[in-house]
VEXDREN-2710 file (C-alpha; in Angstrom, 1 decimal):
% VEXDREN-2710
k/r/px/py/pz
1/UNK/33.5/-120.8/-12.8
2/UNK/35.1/-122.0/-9.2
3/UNK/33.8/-118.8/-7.7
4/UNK/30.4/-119.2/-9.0
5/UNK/30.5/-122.7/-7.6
6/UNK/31.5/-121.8/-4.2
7/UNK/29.1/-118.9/-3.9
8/UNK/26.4/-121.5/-4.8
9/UNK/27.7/-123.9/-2.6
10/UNK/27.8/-121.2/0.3
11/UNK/24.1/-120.2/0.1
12/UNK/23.1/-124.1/-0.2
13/UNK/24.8/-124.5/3.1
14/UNK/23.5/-121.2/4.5
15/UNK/20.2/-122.7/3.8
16/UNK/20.4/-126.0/5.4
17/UNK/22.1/-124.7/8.1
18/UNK/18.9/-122.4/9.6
19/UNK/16.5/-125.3/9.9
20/UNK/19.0/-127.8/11.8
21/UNK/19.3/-124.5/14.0
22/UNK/15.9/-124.5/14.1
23/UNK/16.0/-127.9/15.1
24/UNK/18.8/-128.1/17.6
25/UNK/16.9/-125.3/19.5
26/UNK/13.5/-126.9/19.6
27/UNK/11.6/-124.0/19.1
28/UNK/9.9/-122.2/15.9
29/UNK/7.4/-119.0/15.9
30/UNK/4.9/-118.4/13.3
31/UNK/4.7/-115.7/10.9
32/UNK/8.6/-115.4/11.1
33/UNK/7.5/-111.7/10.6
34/UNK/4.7/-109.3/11.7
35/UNK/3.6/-106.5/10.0
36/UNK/0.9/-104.0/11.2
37/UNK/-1.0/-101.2/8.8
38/UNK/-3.2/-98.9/10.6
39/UNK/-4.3/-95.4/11.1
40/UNK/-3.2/-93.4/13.9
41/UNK/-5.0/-93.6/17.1
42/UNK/-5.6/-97.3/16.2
43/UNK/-5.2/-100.2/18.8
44/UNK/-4.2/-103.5/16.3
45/UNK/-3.3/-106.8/17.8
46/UNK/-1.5/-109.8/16.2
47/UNK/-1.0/-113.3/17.4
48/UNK/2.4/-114.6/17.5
49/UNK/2.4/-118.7/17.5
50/UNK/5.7/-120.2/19.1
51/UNK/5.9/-124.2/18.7
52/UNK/8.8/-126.1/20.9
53/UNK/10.2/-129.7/20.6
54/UNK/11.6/-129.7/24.3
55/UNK/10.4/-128.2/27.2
56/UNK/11.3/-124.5/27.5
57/UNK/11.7/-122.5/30.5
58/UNK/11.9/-118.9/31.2
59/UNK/9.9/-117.7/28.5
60/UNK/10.6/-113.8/27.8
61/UNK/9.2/-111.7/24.6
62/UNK/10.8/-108.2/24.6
63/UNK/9.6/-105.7/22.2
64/UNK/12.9/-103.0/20.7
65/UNK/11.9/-99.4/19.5
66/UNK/10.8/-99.0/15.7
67/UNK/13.0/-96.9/13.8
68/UNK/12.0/-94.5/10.6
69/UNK/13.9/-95.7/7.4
70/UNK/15.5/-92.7/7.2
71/UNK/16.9/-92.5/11.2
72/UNK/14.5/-89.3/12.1
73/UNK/11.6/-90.7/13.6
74/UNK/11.6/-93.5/16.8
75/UNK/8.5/-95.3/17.9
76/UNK/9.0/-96.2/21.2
77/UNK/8.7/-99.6/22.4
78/UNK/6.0/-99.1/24.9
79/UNK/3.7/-98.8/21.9
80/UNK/4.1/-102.4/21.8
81/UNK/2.1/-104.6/24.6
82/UNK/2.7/-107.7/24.9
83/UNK/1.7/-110.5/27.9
84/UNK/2.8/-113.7/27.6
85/UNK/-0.2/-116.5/29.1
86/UNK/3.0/-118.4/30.3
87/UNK/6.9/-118.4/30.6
88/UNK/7.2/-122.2/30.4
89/UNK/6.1/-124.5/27.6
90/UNK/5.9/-128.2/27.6
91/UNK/8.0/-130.5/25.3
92/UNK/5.9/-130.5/21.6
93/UNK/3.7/-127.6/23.0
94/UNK/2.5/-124.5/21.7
95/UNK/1.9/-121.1/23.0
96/UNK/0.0/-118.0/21.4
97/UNK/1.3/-115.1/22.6
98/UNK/-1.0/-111.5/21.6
99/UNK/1.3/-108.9/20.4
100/UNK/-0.7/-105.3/20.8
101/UNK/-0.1/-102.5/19.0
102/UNK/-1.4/-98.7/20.6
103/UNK/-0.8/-96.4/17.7
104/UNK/-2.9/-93.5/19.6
105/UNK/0.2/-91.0/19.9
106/UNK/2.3/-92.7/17.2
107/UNK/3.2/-90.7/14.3
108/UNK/2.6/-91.2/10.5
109/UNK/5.5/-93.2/8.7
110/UNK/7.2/-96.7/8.2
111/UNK/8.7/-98.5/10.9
112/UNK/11.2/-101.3/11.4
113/UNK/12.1/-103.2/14.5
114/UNK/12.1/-106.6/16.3
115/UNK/10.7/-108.4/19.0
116/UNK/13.4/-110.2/21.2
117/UNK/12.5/-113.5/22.5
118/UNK/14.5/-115.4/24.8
119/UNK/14.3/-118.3/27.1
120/UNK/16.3/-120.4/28.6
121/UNK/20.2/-119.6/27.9
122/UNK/18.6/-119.2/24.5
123/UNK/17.5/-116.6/21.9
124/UNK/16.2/-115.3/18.6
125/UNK/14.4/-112.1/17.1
126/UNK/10.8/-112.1/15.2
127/UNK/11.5/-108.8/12.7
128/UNK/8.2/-106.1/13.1
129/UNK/7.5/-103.2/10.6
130/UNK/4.7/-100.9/11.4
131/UNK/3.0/-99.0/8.8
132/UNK/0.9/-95.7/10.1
133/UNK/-1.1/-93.0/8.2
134/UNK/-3.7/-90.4/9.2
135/UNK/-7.2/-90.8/9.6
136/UNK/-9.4/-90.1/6.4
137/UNK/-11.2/-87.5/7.5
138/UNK/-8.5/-84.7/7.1
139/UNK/-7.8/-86.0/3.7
140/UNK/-11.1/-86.1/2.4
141/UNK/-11.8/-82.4/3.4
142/UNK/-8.5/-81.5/1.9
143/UNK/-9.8/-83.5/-1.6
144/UNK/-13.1/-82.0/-0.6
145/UNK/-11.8/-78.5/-0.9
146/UNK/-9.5/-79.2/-4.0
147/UNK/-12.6/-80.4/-5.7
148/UNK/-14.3/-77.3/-4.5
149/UNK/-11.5/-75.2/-5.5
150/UNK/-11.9/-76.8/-9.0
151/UNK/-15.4/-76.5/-9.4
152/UNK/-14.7/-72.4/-8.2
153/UNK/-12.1/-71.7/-10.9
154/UNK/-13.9/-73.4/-13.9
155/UNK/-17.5/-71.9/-13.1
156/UNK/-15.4/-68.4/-12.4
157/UNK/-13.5/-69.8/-15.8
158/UNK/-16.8/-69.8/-17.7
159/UNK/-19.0/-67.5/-16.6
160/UNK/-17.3/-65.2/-13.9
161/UNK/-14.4/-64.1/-15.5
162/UNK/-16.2/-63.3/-18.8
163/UNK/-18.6/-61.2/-16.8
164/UNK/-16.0/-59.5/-15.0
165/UNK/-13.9/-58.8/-17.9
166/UNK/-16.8/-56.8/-19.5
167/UNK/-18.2/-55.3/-16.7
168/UNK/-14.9/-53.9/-15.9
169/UNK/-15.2/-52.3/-20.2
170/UNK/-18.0/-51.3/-19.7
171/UNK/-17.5/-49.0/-16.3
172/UNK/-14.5/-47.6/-18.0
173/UNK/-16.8/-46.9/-21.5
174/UNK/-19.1/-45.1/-18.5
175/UNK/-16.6/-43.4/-16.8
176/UNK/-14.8/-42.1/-19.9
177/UNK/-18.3/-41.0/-21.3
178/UNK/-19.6/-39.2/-18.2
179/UNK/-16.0/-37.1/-18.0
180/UNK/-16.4/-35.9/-21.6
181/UNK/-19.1/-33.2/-21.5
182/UNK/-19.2/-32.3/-25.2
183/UNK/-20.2/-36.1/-26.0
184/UNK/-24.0/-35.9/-24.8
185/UNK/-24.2/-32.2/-25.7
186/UNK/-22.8/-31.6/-28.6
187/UNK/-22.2/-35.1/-29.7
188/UNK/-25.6/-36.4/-29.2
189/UNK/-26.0/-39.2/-31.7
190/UNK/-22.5/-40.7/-30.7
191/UNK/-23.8/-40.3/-27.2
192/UNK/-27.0/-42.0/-28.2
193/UNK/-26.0/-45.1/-29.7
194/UNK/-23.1/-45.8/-27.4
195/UNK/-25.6/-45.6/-24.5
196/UNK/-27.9/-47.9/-26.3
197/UNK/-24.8/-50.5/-26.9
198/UNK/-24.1/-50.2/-23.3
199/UNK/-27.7/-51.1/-22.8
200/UNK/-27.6/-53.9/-25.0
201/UNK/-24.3/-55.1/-22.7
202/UNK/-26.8/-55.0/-19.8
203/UNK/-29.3/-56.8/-21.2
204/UNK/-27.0/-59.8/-22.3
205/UNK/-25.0/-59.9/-18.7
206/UNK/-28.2/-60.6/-17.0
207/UNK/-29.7/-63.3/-19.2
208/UNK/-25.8/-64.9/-18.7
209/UNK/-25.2/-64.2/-22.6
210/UNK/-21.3/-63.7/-22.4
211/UNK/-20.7/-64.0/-26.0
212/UNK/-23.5/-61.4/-27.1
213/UNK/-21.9/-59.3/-24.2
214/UNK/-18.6/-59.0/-25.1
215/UNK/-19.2/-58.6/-28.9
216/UNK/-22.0/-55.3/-27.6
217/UNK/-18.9/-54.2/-25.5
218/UNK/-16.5/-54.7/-28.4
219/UNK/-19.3/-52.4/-30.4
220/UNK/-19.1/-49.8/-28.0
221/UNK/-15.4/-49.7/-28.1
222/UNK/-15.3/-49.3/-31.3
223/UNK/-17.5/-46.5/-31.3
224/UNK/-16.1/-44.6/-28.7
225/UNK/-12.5/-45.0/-30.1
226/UNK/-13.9/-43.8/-32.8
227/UNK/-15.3/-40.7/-31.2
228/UNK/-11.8/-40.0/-29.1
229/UNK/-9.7/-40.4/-31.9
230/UNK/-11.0/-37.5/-34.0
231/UNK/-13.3/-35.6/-31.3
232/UNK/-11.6/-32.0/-32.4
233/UNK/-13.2/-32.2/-35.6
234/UNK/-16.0/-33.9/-35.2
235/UNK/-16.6/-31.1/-32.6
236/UNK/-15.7/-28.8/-35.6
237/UNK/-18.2/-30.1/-37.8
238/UNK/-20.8/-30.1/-35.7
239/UNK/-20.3/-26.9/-35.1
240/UNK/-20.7/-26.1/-38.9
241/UNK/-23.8/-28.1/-38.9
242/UNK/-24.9/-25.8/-36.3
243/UNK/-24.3/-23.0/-38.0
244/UNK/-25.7/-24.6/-41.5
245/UNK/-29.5/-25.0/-39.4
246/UNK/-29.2/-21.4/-37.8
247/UNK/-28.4/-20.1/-41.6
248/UNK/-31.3/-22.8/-42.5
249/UNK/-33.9/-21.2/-40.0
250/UNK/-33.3/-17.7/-41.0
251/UNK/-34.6/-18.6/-44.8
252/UNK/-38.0/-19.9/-44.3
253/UNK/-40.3/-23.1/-44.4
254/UNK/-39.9/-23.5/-47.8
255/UNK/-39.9/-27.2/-49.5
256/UNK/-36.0/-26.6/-51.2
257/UNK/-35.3/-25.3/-47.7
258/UNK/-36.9/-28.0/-45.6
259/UNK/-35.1/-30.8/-47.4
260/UNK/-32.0/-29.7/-47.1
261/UNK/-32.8/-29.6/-43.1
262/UNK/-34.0/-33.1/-43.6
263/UNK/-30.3/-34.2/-45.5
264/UNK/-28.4/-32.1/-42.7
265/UNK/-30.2/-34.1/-39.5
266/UNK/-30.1/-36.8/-41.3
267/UNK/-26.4/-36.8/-41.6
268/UNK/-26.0/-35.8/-38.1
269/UNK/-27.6/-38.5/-37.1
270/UNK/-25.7/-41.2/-39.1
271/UNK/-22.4/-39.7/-37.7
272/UNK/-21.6/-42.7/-35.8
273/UNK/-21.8/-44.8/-38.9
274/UNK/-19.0/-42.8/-40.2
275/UNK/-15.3/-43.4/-39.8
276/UNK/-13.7/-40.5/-39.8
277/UNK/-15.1/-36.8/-39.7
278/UNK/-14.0/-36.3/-43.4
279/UNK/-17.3/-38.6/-44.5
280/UNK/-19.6/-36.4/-42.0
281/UNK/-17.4/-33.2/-43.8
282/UNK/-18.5/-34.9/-47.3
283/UNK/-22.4/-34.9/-46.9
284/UNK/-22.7/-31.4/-45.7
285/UNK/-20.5/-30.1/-48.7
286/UNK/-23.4/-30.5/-51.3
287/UNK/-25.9/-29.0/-48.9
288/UNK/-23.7/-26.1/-48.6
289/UNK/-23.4/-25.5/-52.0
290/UNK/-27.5/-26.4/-52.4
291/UNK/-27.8/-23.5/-49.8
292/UNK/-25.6/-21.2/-51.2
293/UNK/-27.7/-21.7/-54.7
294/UNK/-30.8/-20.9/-53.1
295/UNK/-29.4/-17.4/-51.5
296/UNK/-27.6/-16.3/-55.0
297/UNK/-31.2/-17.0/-56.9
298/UNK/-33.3/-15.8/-54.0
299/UNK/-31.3/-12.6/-54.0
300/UNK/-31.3/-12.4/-57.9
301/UNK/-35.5/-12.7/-58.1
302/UNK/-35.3/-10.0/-55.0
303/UNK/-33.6/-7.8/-57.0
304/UNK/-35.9/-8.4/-59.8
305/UNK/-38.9/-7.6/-57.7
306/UNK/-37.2/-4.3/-56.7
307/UNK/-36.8/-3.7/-60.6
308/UNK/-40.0/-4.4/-61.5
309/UNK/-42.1/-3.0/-58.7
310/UNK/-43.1/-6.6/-57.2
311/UNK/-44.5/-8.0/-60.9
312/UNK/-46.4/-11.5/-61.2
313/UNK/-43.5/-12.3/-63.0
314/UNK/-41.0/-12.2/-60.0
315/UNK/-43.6/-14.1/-57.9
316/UNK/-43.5/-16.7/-59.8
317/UNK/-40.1/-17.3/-60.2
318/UNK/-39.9/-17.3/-56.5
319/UNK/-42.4/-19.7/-56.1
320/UNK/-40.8/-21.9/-58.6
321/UNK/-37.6/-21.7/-56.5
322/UNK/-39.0/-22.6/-53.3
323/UNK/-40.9/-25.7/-54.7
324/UNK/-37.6/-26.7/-56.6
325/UNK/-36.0/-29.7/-55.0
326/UNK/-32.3/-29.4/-54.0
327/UNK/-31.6/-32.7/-56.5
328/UNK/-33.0/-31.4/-59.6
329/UNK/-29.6/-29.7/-60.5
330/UNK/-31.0/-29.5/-64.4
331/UNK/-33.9/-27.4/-62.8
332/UNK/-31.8/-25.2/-60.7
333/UNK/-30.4/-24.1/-63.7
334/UNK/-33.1/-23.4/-66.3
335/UNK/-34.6/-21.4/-63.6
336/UNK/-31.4/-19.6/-62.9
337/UNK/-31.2/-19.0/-66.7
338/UNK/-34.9/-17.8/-66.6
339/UNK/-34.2/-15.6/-63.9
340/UNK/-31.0/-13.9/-65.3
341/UNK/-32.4/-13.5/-69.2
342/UNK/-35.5/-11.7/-67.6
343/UNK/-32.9/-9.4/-65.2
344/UNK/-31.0/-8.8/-68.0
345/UNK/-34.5/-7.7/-69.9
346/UNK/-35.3/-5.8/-67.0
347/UNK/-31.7/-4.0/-67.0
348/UNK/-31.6/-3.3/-70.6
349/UNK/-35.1/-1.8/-70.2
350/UNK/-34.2/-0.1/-67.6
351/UNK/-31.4/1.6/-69.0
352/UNK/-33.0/2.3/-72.5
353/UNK/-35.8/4.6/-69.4
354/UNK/-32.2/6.2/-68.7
355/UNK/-31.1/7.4/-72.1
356/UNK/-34.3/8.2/-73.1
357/UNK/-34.5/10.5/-70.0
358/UNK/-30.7/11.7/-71.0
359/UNK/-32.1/12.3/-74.4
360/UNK/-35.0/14.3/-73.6
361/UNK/-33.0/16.5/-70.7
362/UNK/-30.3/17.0/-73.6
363/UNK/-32.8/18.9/-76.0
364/UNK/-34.0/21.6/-72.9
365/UNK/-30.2/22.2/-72.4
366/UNK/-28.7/25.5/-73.7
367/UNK/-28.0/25.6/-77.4
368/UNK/-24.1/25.6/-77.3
369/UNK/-24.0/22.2/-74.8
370/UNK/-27.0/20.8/-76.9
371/UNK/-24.4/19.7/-80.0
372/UNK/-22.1/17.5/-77.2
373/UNK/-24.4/15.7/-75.3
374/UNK/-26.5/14.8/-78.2
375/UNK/-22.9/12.9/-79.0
376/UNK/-22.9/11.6/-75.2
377/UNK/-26.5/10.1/-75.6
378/UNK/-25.9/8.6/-78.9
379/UNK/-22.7/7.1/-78.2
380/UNK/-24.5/5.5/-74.8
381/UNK/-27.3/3.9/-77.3
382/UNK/-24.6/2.7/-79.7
383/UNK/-23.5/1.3/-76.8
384/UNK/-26.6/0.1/-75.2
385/UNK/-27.4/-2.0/-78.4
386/UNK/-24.3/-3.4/-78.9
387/UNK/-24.6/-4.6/-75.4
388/UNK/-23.9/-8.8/-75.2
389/UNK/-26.2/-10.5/-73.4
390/UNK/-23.6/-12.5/-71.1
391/UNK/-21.1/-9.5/-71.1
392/UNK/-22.5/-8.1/-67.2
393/UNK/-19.3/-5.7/-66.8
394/UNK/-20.1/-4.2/-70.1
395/UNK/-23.2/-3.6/-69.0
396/UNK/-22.2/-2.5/-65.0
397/UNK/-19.6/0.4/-66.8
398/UNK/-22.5/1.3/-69.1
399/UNK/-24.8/1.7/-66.2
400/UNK/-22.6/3.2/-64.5
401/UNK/-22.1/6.1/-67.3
402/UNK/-25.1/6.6/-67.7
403/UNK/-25.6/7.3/-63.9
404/UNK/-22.8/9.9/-64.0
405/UNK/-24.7/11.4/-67.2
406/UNK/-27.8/11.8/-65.2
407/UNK/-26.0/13.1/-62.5
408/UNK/-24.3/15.8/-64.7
409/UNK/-27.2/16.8/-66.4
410/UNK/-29.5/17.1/-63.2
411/UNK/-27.4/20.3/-62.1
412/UNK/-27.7/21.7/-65.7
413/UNK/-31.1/20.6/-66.4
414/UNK/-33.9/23.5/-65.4
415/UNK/-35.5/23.1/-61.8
416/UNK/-38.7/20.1/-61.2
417/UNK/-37.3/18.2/-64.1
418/UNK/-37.6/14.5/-62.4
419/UNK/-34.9/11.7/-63.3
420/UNK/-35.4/8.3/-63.5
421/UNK/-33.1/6.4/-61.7
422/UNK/-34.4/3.0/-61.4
423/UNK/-34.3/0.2/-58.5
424/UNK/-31.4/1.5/-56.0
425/UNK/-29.8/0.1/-53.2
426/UNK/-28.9/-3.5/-54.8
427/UNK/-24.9/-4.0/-55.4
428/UNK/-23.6/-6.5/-57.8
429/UNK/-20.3/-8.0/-58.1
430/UNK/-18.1/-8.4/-61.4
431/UNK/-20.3/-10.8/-63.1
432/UNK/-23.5/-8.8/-62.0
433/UNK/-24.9/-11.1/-59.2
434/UNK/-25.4/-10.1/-55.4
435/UNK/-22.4/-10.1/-53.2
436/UNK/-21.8/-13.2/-51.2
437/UNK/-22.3/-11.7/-47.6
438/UNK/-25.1/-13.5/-47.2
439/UNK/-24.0/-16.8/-48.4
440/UNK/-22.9/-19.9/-46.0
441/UNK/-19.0/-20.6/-45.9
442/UNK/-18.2/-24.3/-46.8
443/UNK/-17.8/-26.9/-44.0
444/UNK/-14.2/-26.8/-42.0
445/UNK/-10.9/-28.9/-43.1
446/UNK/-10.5/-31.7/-40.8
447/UNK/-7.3/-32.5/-39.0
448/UNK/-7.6/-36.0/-37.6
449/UNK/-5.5/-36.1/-34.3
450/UNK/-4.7/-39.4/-32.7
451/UNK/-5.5/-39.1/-29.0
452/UNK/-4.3/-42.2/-27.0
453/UNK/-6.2/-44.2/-25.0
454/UNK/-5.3/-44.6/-21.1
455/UNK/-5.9/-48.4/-20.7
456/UNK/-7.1/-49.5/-17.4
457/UNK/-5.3/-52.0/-15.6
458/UNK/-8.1/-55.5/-14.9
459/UNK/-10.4/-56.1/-12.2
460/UNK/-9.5/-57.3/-9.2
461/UNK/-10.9/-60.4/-8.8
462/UNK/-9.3/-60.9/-12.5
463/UNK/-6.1/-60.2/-10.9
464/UNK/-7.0/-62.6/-8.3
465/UNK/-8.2/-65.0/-11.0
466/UNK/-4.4/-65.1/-12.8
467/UNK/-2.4/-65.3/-9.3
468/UNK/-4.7/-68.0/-8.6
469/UNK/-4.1/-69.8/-11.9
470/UNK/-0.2/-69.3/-11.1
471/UNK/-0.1/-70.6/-8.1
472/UNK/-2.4/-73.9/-8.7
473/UNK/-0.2/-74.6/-11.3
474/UNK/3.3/-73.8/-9.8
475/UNK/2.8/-74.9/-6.3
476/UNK/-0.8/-78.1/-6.2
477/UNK/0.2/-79.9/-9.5
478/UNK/3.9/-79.7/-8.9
479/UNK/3.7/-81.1/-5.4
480/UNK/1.4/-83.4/-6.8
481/UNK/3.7/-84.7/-9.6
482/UNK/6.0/-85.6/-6.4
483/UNK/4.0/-87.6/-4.3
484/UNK/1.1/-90.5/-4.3
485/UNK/-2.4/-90.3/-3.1
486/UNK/-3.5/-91.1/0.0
487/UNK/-5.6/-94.7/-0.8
488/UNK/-2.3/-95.9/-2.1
489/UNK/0.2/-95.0/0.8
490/UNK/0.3/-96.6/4.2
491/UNK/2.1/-93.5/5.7
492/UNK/0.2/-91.1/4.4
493/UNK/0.6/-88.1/6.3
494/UNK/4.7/-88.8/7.4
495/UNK/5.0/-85.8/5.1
496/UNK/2.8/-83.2/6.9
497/UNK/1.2/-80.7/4.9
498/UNK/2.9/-82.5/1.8
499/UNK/0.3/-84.9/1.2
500/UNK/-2.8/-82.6/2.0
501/UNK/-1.3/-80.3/-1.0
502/UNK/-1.6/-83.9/-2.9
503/UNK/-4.8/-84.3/-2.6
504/UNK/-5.8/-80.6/-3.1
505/UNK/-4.4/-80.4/-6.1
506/UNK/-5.5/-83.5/-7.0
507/UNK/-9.0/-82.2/-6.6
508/UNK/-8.2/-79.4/-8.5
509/UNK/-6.7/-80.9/-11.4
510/UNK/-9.7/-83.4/-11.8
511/UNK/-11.9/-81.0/-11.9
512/UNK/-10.3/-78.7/-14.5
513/UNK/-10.0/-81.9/-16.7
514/UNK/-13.7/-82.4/-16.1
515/UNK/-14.5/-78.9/-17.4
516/UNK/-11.6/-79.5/-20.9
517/UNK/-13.7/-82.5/-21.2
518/UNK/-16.5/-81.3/-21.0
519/UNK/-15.8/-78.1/-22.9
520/UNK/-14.5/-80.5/-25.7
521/UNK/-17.5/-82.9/-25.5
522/UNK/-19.6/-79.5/-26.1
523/UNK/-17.7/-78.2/-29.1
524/UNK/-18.0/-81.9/-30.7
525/UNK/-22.1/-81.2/-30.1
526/UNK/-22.2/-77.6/-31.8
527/UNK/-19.9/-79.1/-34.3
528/UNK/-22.5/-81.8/-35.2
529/UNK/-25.2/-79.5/-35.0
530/UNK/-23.5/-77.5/-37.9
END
């Protein structure tokens, strides 16, 4: 408690003891401190007021050099002009006294000094700080251009970047499309709708459609991935379908016939709709088999025309077949069974001709071989009638006998005897129908083969774009975090560069909150409008 008291009872003392200074000298200056804000190149002037009691003599007023408040910067004291009306002042007189200030060279910061005054064996100090910034305009193009800068990024933000980011898809879709020469001529309906998505992507960029543009891009991607991904069998199956059309041309323009072309170039054309090869594989299976059903029963009513010599019957059945549709599978098959109980008819006719013929040669043969093939012939009719109608390789050994009877007897039988051999020239298989030669082999296995895709590095003026990004946000708003604006300094500008960089970024970061406002403010309206 006694130290508090004598502190207290110091600064009470301390304070009455200035004014009776004050008082024993005479002579009191008014403001006790001057203080001068300006911009450089500024002239300011302040009036200093001194007020004496006695009559003072000698009047001086010398002005010290202003020092930084960190030691590194001096303004001289010649900035400082002052030019006193008078040296002496009469007892109870006053004297203004115009204290200039020529800031014209000075640089930007905060000063401290004092003005000396001194007269007669006397003397006291009036303290001075000088406060000194740059001139606006500088600053104002520097939040100018940060504003600029702003308005740059968010309009490149919203509409330039999303451009940029699918032109630079698309070029590489174009690129990628014009180095893979199979694609528009063997992969024409791929070729086809990609170029008619790339058209759609030019279509949207010019009516400034970003979101329709990048979801046509996205289309084509998908598309052509898809192509890339399997293009060794999709190549492969187009192939087949190549060779189905040739093997379709070569029988006719006939209705079964022309709708299986129809099914075929229809499927062709929906390739891109498909995912993988397989499902392109899977619709030209049942057209292979459709075609493959038309060649066995073409080739079975063929060989019945060669039978019968051509017959209405025959005809018809063709006929029939070529108006059949390739859907009408209960169709297909009553006619097939048509066709194969009249063949067999045909057959069995045919080979009763035979052993009649065999019968009749048997009789003009010599009496001691006329006993053993009368056993021959009868055991080929025993045969003949116990003959099953869906036996065919009973029947093929039958015919076949009876061939190499008629072959036997024609050196024993007596010269211009004729034989009756029938339709030649048509081979049958086990079961009795025509070879396959002719027919269409099924579509190829696919073997899908993941072929990567080389992804292209971005655009440049994306890469530009995401530097920029970086660097406003590591180097403008971090220097900005650091130092105040411009309207709120006096110095502004002791800093150098600093406090440009304050501003720019300012400018910048006002303007990108403008756009997040504004972006928000637009998703509350489609919100609303939902």
């Amino acid at each position: 408690m006694k130290r508090w008291g004598l502190f207290l009872l110091v600064i009470l003392l301390t304070l009455l003891w200035v004014p009776s200074l004050e008082a024993q000298e005479g002579v009191s200056v008014s403001p006790r401190q001057l203080s001068v804000a300006a911009r450089r190149g500024q002239t300011e002037t302040r009036l200093l007021l001194l007020r004496t009691v006695e009559p003072l003599n000698d009047l001086r007023i010398i002005p010290l050099d202003l020092n930084a408040a960190k030691g590194d910067i001096v303004l001289p004291a010649e900035i400082i002009q002052i030019a006193p009306p008078a040296t002496t002042i009469a007892a109870n007189g006053l004297l203004t006294v115009p204290v200039t200030f020529n800031l014209t060279n000075a640089p930007s910061g905060q000063f401290t000094g004092e003005l000396l005054i001194s007269y007669t064996g006397q003397s006291f100090t009036v303290p001075v700080t000088v406060a000194v910034k740059d001139q606006p305009w500088l600053p104002l193009a520097a939040l100018v251009v940060g504003v600029a800068l702003g308005i740059g990024v968010s309009t490149y933000r919203a509409q330039g970047r999303p451009r940029d980011e699918v032109l630079v898809r698309l070029g590489q879709i174009r690129t990628q499309m014009k180095a893979d020469k199979d694609l528009e001529e063997k992969g024409k309906p791929f070729y086809t709708r990609l170029d008619a998505h790339l058209v759609d992507v030019e279509v949207a960029l010019e009516a400034h459609q970003w979101e329709k543009a990048q979801e046509a891009v996205r289309t084509a991607e998908t598309l052509w991935v898809r192509w890339r991904r399997a293009r060794p069998d999709w190549l492969e199956q187009i192939a087949y379908y190549t060779q189905l059309n040739e093997k379709l041309a070569g029988l006719g323009e006939v209705f079964y016939i022309n709708e299986i072309k129809d099914k075929a170039r229809n499927a062709y054309l929906d390739m891109p709709n498909l995912n993988e090869p397989d499902g392109f594989r899977e619709r030209l299976e049942p057209l292979t088999r459709q075609v493959n059903n038309f060649i066995a029963l073409q080739e079975r009513i063929t060989a019945l025309k060669s039978m019968t010599s051509g017959t209405p019957l025959a005809l018809k059945l063709q006929q029939r077949l070529h108006m059949l549709s390739p859907d009408d599978e209960a169709g297909y098959q009553n006619l097939h069974n048509e066709v194969e109980t009249t063949l067999q008819k045909v057959q069995t006719a045919q080979l009763e001709k035979k052993i009649a013929q065999l019968t009749e040669l048997s009789t003009k043969l010599p009496p001691d071989q006329v006993q053993a093939w009368s056993n021959t012939v009868r055991d080929l009719q025993t045969r003949l009638t116990a003959l099953a109608p869906d036996d065919p390789s009973a029947y093929l050994t039958l015919e076949s006998d009876v061939e190499t009877a008629l072959r036997q007897l024609e050196g024993l039988a007596p010269s211009g005897e004729v034989t009756f051999r029938g339709a030649q020239g048509t081979t049958y298989d086990a079961k009795g129908i025509p070879q396959p030669e002719s027919w269409l082999p099924h579509p190829p296995d696919t073997h899908v083969e993941i072929i990567a895709e080389k992804i292209a590095g971005a655009g440049r003026r994306l890469q530009w774009f995401t530097w920029l990004t970086y660097a406003v946000a590591v180097i403008f708003l971090a220097l900005a975090g650091f130092v105040e604006l411009y309207g709120a300094r006096p110095d502004f500008g002791v800093n150098g560069i600093g406090d440009y960089f304050t501003l720019l970024a300012w400018g910048f970061g006002a303007e990108a909150t403008r756009a997040s406002i504004a972006d928000m403010v637009q998703g509350w309206s489609l919100a609303a409008e939902k």
